[in-house]
C-alpha positions, 0 to 999 in steps of 0.5 A, spaced: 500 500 500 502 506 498 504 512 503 499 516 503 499 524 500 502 529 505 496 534 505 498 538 510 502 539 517 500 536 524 505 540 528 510 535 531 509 527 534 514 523 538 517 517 533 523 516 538 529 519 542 536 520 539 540 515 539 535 510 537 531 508 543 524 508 543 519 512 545 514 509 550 509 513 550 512 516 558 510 523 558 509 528 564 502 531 566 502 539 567 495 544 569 492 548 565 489 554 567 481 554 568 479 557 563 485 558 559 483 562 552 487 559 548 486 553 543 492 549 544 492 543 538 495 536 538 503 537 536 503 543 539 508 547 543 508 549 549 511 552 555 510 554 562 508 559 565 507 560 573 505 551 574 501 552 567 501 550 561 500 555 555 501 555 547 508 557 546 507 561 539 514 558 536 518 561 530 524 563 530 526 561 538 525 556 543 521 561 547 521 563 554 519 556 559 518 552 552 516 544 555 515 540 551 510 538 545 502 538 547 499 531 546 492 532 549 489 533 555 483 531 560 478 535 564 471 535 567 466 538 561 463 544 565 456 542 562 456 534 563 460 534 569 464 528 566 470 527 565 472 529 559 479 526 554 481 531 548 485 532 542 486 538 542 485 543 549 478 548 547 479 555 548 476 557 554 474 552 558 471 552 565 475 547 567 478 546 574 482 540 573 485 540 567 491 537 566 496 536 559 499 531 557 506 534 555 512 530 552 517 533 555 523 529 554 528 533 551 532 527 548 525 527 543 525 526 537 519 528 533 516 528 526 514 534 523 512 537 516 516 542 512 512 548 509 514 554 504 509 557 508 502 557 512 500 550 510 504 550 503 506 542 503 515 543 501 520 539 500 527 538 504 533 534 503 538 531 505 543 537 506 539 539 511 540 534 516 545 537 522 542 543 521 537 548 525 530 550 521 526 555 523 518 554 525 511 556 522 506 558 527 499 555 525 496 558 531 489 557 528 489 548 528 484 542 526 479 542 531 475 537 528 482 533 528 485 536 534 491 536 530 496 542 531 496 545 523 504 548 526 510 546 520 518 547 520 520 552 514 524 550 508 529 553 506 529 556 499 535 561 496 542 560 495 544 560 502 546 554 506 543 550 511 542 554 518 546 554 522 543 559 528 543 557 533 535 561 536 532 556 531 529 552 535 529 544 531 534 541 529 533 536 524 536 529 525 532 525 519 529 524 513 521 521 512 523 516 506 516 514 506 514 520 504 518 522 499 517 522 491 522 524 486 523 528 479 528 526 474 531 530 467 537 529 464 542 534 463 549 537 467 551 542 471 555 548 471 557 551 478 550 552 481 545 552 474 543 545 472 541 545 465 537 539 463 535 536 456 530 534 451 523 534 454 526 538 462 523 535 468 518 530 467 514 533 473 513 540 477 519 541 482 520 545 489 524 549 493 528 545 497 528 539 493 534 535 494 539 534 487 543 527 486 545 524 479 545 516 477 553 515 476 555 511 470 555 504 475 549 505 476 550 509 483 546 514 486 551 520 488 548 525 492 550 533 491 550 536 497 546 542 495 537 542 494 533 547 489 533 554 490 526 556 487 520 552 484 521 549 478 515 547 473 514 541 469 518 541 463 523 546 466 530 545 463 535 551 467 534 549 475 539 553 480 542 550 486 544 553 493 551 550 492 555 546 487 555 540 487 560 536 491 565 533 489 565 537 482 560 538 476 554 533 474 557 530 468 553 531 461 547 526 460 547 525 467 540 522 469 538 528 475 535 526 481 530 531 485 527 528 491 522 531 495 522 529 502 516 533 505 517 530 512 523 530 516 526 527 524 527 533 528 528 534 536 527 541 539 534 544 540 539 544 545 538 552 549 530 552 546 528 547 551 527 550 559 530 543 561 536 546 558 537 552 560 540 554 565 535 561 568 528 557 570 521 560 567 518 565 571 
């Protein structure tokens, strides 16, 4: 059965920890403020504030108090007085017992999807790994879901893989299940990739990782992805960087993968386990 389509993001879910241990599923139960008015969604990150957890709104930095990632949360419904468990935390609920359950391991390892921007499905390669990538905050998530709509950012441009140190994951995988690939056939000159006969067999898009079929049949990965969209048919593509180890040869089958899933954990000085100042 085929991986199903990637449509949109989740915000982030625990897979494993680092170094290859399993994630068993051992979380940590915080409060939630009665009445807290704000929706905090599946996949979600959250952070302390005063003993309570609040949706951290994370983009460029870990933020102040950052905990964990939101897995749902249990409460007494106000109207029925039963005890309630829920994906997602409704804004303003009368709730005296509320508690999130909070995957607070800093060793975490999470699966998350890459956007251009908003929603937009994107695309990372394998140059990104190592690396530091950035956020989108979604704030508004799926409540008929409870999933969190929160994305990382793909990179895009002729820069290098980050490096920043506020950024707050850093990714340490790819998701090959996901993924897809696109081919032409041409050779490359610094960064300009110009293919040949009919260009790109499909739609390609920034961030997409490039690698070429050598003539023993190996794939040989560049180190460098695509720096702006390319439409089917398309025969000139820009990469950040050139190629390592030199230039693709001419007649070369190019290969362009989308990865639009991606292993990362929260990164070293963003979590408040990791930091020496505590939360207010």
């Amino acid at each position: 059965m085929a991986y199903p389509v990637v449509a949109s993001p989740y915000g982030l879910k625990p897979i494993n920890l680092i170094g290859g241990q399993v994630f068993a599923g051992s979380t940590r139960s915080l409060p939630i403020q009665y009445g807290y008015a704000t929706n905090i969604f599946y996949g979600d990150i959250v952070s302390l504030a005063r003993g309570f957890i609040n949706r951290l709104a994370v983009t460029s930095a870990g933020g102040s108090g950052l905990v964990g990632v939101f897995l749902g949360c249990s409460y007494t419904n106000p109207v029925t007085k039963q005890k309630t468990f829920s994906q997602y935390w409704p804004s303003g609920t009368l709730a005296g017992d509320a508690v999130a359950i909070v995957a607070d391991d800093p060793d975490t390892v999470f699966q998350g999807v890459v956007c251009s921007a908003t929603t937009t499905v994107g695309a990372a390669a394998l140059a990104v790994v190592g690396q530091n990538l950035q956020m989108i905050d979604n704030a508004t998530g799926n409540v008929n879901t409870g999933d969190s709509l929160n994305a990382i950012q793909a990179l895009s441009g002729s820069g290098a893989p980050a490096t920043t140190a506020a950024f707050p994951l850093r990714v340490v995988g790819l998701i090959p299940e996901s993924a897809y690939a696109v081919t032409g056939t041409g050779s490359s000159s610094s960064t300009t990739i110009t293919l040949t006969g009919s260009g790109l067999s499909g739609a390609v898009l920034a961030g997409a990782d490039i690698a070429y079929i050598a003539s023993n049949g190996q794939l040989v990965e560049t180190g460098s992805y695509v720096q702006a969209n390319v439409a089917a048919g398309g025969t000139t593509v820009l990469a950040n960087v050139a190629p390592l180890g030199g230039a693709i040869p001419s007649g070369s089958t190019i290969v362009f993968t989308m990865y639009p899933e991606v292993k990362v954990k929260l990164n070293f000085g963003a979590h408040e386990y990791y930091v020496a100042q505590a939360s207010a």
